[in-house]
C-alpha positions in Angstrom: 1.3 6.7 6.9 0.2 3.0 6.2 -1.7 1.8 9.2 -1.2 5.1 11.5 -3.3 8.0 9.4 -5.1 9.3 6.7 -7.1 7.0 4.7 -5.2 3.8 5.3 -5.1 3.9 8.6 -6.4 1.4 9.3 -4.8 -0.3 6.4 -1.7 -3.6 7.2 -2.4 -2.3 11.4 -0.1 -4.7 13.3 1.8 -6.2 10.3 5.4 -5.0 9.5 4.5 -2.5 6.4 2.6 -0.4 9.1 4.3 2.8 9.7 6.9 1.9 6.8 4.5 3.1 3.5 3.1 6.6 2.9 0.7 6.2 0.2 -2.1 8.5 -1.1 -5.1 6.8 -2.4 -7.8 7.1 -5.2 -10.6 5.8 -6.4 -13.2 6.2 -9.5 -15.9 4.1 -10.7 -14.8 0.7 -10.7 -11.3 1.9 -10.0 -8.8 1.8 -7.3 -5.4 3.3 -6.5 -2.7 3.8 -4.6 0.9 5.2 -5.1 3.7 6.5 -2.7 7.2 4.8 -0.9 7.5 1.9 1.1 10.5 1.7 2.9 12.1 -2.3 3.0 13.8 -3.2 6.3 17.0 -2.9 4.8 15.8 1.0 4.5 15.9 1.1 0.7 12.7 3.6 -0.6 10.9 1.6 -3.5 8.5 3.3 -5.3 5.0 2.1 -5.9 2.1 3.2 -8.2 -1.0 0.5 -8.5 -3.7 1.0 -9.9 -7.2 -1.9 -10.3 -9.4 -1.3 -13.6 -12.9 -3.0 -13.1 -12.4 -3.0 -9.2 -13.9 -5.4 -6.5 -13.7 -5.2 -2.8 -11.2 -7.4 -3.2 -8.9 -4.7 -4.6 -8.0 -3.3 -1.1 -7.0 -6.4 0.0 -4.9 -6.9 -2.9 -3.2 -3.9 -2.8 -2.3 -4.6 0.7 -1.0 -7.9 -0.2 1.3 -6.2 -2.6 2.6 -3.5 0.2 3.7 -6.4 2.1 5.8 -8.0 -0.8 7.3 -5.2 -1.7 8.4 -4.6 1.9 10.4 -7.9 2.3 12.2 -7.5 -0.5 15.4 -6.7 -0.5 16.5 -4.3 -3.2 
């Protein structure tokens, strides 16, 4: 659960997507993933798969970014 357990735990903490995303994580060289649900505030499950070829360390952040996007919208 984004920002509660697992390996994003510590992921979005105190921002609205926390505790409204369970993702499962990956990475490889120089790659880094993430798929699962986020759940919008209107309830709606969206599915999300990501995935960053040639990663940086600004890849988490980016992905995180995204989470929160895709939580306000309203599908």
């Amino acid at each position: 659960m984004l920002g509660r357990d697992g390996t994003v735990r510590t992921w979005n903490r105190g921002k609205p997507t926390a505790g409204r995303a369970r993702l499962k994580t990956g990475t490889l060289s120089n790659v880094r993933a993430a798929a699962g649900v986020v759940h919008n505030p209107g309830g709606d499950a969206l599915l999300v798969v990501m995935i960053e070829t040639r990663s940086t360390a600004n890849a988490r952040r980016a992905i995180q970014q995204m989470l929160d996007w895709l939580h306000g919208l309203d599908a």
